[in-house]
C-alpha positions as a printed Julia matrix, in Angstrom:
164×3 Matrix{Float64}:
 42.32    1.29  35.9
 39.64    0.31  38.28
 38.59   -3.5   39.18
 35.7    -3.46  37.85
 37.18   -2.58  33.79
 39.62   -5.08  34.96
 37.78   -7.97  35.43
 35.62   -6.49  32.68
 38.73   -6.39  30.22
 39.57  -10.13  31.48
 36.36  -11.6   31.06
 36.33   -9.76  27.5
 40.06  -11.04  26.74
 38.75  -15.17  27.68
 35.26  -15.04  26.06
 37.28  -13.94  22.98
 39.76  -16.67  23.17
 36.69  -19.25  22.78
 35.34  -17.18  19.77
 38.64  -16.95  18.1
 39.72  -20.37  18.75
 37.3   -21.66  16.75
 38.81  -19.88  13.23
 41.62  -20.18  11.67
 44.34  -17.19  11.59
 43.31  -15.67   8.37
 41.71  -12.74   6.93
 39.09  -14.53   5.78
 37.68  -15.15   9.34
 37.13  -11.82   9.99
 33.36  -11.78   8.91
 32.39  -14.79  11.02
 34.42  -13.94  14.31
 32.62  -10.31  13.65
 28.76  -12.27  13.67
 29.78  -14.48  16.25
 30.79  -10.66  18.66
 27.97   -9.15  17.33
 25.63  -11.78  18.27
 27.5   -12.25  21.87
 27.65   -8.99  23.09
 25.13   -7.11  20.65
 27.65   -4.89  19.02
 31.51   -4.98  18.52
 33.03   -3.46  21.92
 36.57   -2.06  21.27
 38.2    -4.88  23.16
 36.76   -7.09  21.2
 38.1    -5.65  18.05
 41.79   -5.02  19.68
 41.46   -8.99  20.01
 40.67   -9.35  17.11
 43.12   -7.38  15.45
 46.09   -9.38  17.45
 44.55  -12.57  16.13
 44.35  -11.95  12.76
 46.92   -9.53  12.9
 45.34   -6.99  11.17
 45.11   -3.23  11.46
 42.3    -2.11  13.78
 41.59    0.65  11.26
 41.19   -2.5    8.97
 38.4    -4.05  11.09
 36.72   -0.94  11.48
 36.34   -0.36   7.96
 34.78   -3.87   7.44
 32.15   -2.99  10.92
 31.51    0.51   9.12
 31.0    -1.14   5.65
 28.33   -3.29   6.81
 25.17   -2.31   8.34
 24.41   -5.24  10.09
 27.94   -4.81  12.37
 27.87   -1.79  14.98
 30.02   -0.42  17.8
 27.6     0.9   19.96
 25.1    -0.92  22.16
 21.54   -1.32  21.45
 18.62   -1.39  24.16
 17.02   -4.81  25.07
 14.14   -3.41  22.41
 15.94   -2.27  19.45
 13.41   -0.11  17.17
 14.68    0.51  13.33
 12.07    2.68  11.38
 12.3     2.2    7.52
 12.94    5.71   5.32
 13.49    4.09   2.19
 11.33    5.57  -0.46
  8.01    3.06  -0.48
  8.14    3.24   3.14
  8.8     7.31   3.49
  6.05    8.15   1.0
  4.01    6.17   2.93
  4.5     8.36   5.7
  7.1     6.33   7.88
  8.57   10.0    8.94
  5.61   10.56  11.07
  5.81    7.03  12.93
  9.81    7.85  13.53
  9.02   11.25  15.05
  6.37    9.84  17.05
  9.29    7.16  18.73
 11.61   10.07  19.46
  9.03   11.86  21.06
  8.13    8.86  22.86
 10.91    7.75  24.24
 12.93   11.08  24.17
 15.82    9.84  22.01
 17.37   10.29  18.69
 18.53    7.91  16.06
 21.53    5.93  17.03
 20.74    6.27  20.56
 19.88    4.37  23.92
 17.4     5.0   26.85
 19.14    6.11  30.1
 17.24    2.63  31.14
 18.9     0.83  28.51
 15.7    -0.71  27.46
 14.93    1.38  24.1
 17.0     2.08  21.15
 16.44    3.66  17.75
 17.93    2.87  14.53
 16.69    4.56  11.46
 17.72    2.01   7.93
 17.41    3.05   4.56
 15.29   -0.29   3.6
 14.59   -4.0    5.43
 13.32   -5.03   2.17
  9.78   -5.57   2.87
  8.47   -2.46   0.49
  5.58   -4.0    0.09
  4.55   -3.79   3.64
  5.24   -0.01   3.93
  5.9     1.73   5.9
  7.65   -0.66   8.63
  9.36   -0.68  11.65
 10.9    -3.35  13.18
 11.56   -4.57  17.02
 14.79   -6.4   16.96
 13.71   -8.7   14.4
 10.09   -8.88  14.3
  8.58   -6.58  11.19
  5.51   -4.64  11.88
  3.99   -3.73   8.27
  1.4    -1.34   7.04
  2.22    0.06  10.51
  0.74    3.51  11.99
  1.74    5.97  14.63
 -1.17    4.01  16.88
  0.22    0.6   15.85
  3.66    1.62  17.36
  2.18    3.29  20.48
  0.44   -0.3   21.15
  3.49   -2.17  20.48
  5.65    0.51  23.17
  2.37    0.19  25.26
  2.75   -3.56  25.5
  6.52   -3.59  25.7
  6.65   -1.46  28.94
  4.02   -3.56  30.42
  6.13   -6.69  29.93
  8.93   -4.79  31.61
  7.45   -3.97  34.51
């Protein structure tokens, strides 16, 4: 192991220790420490679940289930601008397909993944329950309705200007 994923892993293993101090060893913590890692680090690293899973001593298979169940928990990172397209029904027959395919084309990705520049991400949900706003995308948590393929090329347009 390198230093560099060592003082990685220890920085990991002592931010933990604050997070889990703060619940009690039970099951039943599992959901907050998960938010609380989620909203640190903007997903659930590995380490962080290993932690976990001594704490509570429970399975890690366990604790993935639970991140896997629900979709607001993931194991992957997201880009500083984390774009979720809705292609649940009101929003897909309103033709949300064509504004996704425009942000892979865009920005060169697929679902699920991360510019090389980790700035841009894509997530593709089922429904942010705002159907009457279709179709919709969202930008970490900011909900863009009745949106268009040109209404999401402004938004990228004025993104990368604030980044650079």
């Amino acid at each position: 192991m390198d230093k560099e994923q060592n003082c990685i892993e220890k920085k990991i293993t002592k931010e933990m220790g604050e997070i889990l101090s703060k619940y009690p060893k039970q099951r039943d913590s599992l959901i907050g420490i998960l938010n609380e890692v989620q909203e640190k680090y903007g997903y659930i690293p590995k380490e962080c679940q290993m932690e976990i899973s001594k704490y509570l001593d429970m399975p890690m298979a366990e604790i993935y289930g639970v991140i896997t169940f629900y979709s607001r928990f993931t194991t992957t990172p997201k880009g500083k601008y984390n774009i979720s397209v809705c292609l649940g029904t009101a929003c897909f027959v309103k033709g949300s397909q064509s504004i996704l395919d425009r942000l892979k084309e865009r920005l060169k990705i697929s679902g699920g993944e991360v510019t090389p520049d980790g700035k841009f991400s894509i997530d593709e949900v089922r429904c942010v329950g705002a159907c009457g706003l279709a179709p919709v995308f969202m930008v970490n948590d900011e909900v863009y309705g009745n949106a268009t393929v040109k209404m999401l090329d402004e938004v990228l347009d004025k993104l990368e200007k604030e980044e650079n």
